[in-house]
N, C-alpha and C positions, 0 to 999 in steps of 0.2 A: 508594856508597850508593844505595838504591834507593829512589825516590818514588812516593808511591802518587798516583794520578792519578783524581782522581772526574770523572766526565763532570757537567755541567751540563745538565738540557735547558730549555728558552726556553720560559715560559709565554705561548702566546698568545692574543692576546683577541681575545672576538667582533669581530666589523668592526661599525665604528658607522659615521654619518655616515647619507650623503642615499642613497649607493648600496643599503645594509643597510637601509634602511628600503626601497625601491623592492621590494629582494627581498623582502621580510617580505611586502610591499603582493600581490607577485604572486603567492607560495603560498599568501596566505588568497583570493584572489580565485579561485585554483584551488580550490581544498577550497570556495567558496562555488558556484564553476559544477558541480562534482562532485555535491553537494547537491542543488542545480536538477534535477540530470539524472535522480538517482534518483529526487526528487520525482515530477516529470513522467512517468516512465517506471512509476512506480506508478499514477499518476494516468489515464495512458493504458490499462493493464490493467484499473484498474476503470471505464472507458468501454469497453471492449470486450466485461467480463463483465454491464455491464447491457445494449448493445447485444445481445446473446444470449441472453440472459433474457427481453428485449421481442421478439426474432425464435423465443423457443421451440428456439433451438437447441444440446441436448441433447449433439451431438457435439463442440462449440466449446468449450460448457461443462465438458465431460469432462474437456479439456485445463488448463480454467484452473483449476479449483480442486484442493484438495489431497486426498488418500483419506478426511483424516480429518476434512474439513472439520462443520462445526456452522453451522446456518442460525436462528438463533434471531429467530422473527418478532415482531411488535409484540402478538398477544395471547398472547405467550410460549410460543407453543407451540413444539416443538424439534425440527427435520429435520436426519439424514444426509446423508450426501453421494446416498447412493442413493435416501431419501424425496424430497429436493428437487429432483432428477434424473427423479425417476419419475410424479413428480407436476406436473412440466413436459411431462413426455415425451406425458403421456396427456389433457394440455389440462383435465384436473380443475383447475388453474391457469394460468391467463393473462394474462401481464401483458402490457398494454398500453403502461406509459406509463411509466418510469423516470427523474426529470429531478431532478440532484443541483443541489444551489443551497450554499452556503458550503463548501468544502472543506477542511481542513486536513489535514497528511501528518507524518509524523516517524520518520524513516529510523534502523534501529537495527542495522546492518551489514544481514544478508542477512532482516531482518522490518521491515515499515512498518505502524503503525497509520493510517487513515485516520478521521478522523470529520469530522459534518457533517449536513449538513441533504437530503433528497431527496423531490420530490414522487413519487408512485404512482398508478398506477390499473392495479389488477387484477381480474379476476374469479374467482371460488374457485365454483367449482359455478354458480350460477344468479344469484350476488349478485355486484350492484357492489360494490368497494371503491375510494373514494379518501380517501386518507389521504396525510397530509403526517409525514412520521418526522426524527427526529434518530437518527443509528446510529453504531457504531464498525464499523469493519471491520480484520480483520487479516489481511497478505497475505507470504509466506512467498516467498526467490527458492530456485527450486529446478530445476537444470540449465539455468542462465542466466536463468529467464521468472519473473515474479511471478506468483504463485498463491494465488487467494483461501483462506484456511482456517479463519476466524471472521467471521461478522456479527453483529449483534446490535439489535436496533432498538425503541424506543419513539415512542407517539405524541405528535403535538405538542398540545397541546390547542387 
């Protein structure tokens, strides 16, 4: 007589206790330094692209933003990549002084919004401007580097 024979297999369970929590403890502390990183590592690219902006430097700039970038300034007026670029280049625009003060970041795989508060002081032809903005910015990674590709800024009153 022949028996039929059903394999069993062993339901196992997650691992509890003190160890399983330790590990739990160390991959959210990972995925929370990972967070950090890209934070900062945005954070540090748009310190680089207003450091260039206030040096007028046209070539640096090239690099950091994206083709399709969009500059949308405080009296809503709306630059290209190429107006923004060209109108730095030729000192019709000069800024001066770029100094971000509250910063918040929010990492969404390979896009970060940034917004936040930054003082200003530029010149636009023959007029002073200092103006204090609240802006969004959106920065794009693209062949490793983050790259600016939307600003958008209103004033504070």
């Amino acid at each position: 007589m022949k028996t039929n024979r059903m394999s069993t297999k062993t339901m196992r369970r997650p691992p509890t206790g003190p160890l399983a929590a330790a590990g739990l403890m160390v991959m959210a502390l990972g995925a929370a330094a990972g967070a950090q990183d890209e934070t900062a590592a945005v954070l540090e690219a748009q310190d680089r692209r207003f450091a260039a902006t206030v040096a007028g430097d046209v070539g640096a700039l090239e690099r950091m933003l994206t083709d399709d970038m969009t500059y949308t300034h405080s009296t809503a007026a709306v630059d290209s990549r190429a107006e923004f670029l060209a109108a730095l280049g030729s000192g019709r625009v000069d800024y001066e002084k770029i100094a971000p003060g509250k910063r918040d970041v929010r990492v969404y795989g390979d896009a970060a919004v940034v917004d936040g508060t930054c003082h200003v002081l530029v010149k636009v032809g023959e007029r002073d401007v200092d103006v204090r903005l609240r802006f969004t910015e959106l920065y794009v990674r693209k062949d490793g580097a983050w790259r600016m590709a939307l600003w958008h800024s209103t004033r504070i009153p």
